[in-house]
N, C-alpha and C positions, 0 to 999 in steps of 0.2 A: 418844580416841574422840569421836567428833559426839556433840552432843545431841539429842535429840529435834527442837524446834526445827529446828536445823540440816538435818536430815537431811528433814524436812518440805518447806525452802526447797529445797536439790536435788531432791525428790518432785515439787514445782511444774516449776522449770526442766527436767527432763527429760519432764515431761507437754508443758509447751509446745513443746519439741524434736522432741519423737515425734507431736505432731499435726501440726508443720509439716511435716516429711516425708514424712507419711502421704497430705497434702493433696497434696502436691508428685507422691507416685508415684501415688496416684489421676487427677491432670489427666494425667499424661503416659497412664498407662491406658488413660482415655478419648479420647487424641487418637488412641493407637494403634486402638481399637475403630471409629473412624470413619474412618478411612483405611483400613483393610480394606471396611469396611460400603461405602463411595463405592467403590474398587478395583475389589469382586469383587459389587458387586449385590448384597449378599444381604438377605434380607426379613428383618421381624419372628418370623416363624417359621422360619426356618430358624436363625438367629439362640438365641433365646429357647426354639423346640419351640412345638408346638400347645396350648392349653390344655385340661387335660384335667379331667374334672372327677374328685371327690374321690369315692374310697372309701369312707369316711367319710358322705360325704352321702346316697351312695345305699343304703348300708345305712338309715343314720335316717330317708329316705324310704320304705323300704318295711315299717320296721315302726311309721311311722304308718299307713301303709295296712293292715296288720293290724289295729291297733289301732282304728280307725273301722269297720274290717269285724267285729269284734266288738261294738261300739258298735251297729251299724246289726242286727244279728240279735239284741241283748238288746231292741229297740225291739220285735220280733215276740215275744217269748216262746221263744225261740231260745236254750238256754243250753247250747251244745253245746260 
């Protein structure tokens, strides 16, 4: 049975195996993504989609706008 150690050193060599690959099918990836892109035209958005904004965002925007609207009616005597 490996030791620890041992099995450590394999841990390494298959990390740097499996990066080198990774890199390898990524560039090829990317060459293929640009030769369609040059090919058939196609933009940023049709590509990628339109950027849309967050759900998220717009809920917490409007309940700070509640929140200042209650702000702004305790200023009047307003405690409804």
């Amino acid at each position: 049975m490996a030791t620890y150690r041992e099995l450590l050193a394999q841990k390494r060599e298959l990390d740097e195996r499996i990066e080198a690959v990774r890199a390898e099918a990524a560039h090829e990836a990317l060459a293929n993504v640009r030769a369609a892109i040059a090919e058939f035209g196609f933009t940023p958005d049709e590509v990628f989609g339109k950027p849309r904004r967050e759900k998220t965002a717009r809920r917490a925007n409007k309940a700070e706008g509640k929140k200042r609207e209650r702000a702004n009616l305790d200023l009047f005597g307003d405690n409804a």
